[in-house]
SERO-4910 file (N, C-alpha, C, O; in steps of 0.05 Angstrom, whole numbers):
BEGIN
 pado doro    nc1    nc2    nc3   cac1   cac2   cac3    cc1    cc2    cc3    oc1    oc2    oc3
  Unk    A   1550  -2950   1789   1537  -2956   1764   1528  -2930   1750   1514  -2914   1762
  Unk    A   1537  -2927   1725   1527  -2907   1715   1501  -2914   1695   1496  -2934   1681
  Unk    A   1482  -2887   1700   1455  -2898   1688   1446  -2874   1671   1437  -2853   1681
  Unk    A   1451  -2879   1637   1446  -2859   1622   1417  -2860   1622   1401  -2879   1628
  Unk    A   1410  -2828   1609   1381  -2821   1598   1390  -2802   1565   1409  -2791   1553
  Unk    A   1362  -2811   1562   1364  -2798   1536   1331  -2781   1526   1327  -2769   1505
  Unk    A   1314  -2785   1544   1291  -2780   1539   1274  -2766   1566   1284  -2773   1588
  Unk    A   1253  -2749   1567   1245  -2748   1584   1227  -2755   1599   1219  -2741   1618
  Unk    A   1214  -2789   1590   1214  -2805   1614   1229  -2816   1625   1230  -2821   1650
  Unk    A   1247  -2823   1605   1272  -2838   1626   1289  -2807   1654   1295  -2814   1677
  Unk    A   1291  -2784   1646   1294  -2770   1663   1268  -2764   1691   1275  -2755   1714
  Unk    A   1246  -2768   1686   1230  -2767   1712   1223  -2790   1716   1202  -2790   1727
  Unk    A   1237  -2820   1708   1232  -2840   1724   1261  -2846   1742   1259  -2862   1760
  Unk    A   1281  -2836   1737   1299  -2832   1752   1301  -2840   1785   1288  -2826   1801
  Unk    A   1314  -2858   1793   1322  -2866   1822   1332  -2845   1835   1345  -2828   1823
  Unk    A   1328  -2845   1855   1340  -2818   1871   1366  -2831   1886   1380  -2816   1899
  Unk    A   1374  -2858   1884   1397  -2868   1894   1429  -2871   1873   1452  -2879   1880
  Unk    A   1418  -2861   1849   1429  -2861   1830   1461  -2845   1838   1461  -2823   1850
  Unk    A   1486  -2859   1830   1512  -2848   1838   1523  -2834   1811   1543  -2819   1813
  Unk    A   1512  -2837   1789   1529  -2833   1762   1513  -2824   1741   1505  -2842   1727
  Unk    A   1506  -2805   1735   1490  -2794   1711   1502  -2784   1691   1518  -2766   1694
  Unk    A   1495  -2795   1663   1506  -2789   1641   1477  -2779   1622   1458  -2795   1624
  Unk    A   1474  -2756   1605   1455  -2754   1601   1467  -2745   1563   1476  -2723   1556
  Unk    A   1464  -2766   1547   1457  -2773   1513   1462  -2744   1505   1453  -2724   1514
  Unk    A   1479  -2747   1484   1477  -2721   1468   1452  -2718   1457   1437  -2737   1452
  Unk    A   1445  -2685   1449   1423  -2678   1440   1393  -2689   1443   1375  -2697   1428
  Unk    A   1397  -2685   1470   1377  -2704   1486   1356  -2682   1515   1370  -2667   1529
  Unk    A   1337  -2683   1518   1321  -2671   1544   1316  -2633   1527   1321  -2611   1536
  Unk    A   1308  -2637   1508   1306  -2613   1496   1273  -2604   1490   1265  -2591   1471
  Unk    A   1262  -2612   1506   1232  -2601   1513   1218  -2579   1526   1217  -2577   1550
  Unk    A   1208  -2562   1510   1210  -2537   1527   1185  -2539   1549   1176  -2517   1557
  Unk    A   1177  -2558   1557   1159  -2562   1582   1196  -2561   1610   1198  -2550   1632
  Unk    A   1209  -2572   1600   1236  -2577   1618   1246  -2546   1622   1258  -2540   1602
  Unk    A   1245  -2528   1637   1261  -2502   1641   1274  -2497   1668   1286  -2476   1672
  Unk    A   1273  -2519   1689   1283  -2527   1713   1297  -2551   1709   1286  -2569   1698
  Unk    A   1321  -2553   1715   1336  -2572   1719   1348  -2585   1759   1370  -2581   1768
  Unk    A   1331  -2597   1771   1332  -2606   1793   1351  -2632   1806   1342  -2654   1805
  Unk    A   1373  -2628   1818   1388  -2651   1817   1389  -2648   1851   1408  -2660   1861
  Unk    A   1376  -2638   1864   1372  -2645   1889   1363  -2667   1912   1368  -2669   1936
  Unk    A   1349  -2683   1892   1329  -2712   1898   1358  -2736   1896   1359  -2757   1909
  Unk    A   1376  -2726   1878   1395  -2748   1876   1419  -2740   1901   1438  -2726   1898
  Unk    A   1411  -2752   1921   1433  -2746   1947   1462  -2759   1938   1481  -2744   1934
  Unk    A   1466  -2789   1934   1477  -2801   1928   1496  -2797   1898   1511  -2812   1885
  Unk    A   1491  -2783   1895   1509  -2768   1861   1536  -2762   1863   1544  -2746   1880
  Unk    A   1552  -2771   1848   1577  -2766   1849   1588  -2759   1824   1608  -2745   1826
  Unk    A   1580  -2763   1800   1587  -2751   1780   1562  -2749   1759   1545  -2766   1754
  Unk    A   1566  -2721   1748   1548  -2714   1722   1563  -2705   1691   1579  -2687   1684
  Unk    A   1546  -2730   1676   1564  -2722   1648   1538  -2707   1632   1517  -2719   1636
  Unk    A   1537  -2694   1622   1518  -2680   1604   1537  -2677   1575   1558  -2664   1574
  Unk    A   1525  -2690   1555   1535  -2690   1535   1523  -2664   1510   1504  -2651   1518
  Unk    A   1532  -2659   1486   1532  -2633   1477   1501  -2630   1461   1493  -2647   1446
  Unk    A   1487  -2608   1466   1466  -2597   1458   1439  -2606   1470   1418  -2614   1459
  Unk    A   1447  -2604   1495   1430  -2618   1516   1415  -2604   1528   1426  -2582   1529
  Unk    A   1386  -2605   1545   1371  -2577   1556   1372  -2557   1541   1388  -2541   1549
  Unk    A   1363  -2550   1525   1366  -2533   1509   1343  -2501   1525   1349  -2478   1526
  Unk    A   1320  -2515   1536   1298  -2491   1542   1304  -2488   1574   1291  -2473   1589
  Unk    A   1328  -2507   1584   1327  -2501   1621   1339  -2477   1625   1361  -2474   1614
  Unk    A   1326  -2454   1642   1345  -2433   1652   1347  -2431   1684   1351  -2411   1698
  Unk    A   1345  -2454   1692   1354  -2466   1728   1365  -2486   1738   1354  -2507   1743
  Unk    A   1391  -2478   1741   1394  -2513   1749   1402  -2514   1788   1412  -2499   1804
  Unk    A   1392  -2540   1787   1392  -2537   1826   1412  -2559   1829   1409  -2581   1819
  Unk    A   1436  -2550   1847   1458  -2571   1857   1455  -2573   1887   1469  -2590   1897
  Unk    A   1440  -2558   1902   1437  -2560   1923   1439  -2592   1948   1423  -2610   1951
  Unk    A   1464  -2586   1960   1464  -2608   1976   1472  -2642   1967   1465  -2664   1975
  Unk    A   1491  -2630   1944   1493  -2663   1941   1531  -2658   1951   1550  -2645   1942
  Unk    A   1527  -2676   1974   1553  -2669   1991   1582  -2688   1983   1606  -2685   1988
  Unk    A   1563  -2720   1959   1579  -2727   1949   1588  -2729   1926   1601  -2747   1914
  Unk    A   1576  -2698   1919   1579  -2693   1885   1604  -2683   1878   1610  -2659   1880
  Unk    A   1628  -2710   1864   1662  -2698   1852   1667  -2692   1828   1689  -2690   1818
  Unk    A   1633  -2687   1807   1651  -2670   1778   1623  -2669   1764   1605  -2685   1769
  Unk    A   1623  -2653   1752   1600  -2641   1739   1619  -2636   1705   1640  -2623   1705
  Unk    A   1609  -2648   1684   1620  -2646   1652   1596  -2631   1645   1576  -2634   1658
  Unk    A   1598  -2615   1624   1573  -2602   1613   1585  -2599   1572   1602  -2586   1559
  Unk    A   1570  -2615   1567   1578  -2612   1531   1571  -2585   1509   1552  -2569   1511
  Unk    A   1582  -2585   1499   1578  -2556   1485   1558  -2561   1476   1549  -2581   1466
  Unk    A   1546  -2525   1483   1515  -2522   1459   1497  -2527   1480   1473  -2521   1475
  Unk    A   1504  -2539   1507   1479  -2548   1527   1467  -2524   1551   1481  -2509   1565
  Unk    A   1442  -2526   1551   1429  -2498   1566   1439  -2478   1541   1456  -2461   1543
  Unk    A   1426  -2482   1521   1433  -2448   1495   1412  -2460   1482   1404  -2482   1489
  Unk    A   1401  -2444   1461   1384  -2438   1441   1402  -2438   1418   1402  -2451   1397
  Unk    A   1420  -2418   1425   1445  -2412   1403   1474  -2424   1403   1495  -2420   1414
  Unk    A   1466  -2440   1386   1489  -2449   1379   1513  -2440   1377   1510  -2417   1370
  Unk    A   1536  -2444   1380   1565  -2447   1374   1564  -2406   1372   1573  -2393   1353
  Unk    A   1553  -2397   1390   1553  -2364   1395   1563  -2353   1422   1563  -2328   1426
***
């Protein structure tokens, strides 16, 4: 089951059993967000991040997800600057 977010409650109410994350264009752009943690989701197998996304994160943690098979990342996402 894939389970989009688009906001950042819907990102820290997040299941940690979650297999499929798709995360809304131009979406999670809060500069309280500068860590990006995907370690809690063991069960992860695919991440879609759509374009101009995270804009203020400069960490992201993949650590240990042993059934993680594809990571998408949309343009413009983790930048400040645009199309540079």
């Amino acid at each position: 089951m894939n389970t989009v977010v688009s906001t950042l409650i819907q990102w820290r109410a997040l299941g940690s059993g979650i297999t499929e994350l798709t995360v809304f264009y131009n979406s999670l752009n809060d500069g309280s967000l500068t860590e990006l943690d995907f370690t809690r989701f063991k069960r992860l197998k695919k991440i879609v991040i759509g374009d101009e996304c995270f804009m203020y994160v400069k960490e992201v943690k993949l650590i240990g997800l042993s059934e993680l098979e594809s990571v998408e990342i949309g343009m413009n996402s983790f930048t400040k600057y645009k199309d540079t």
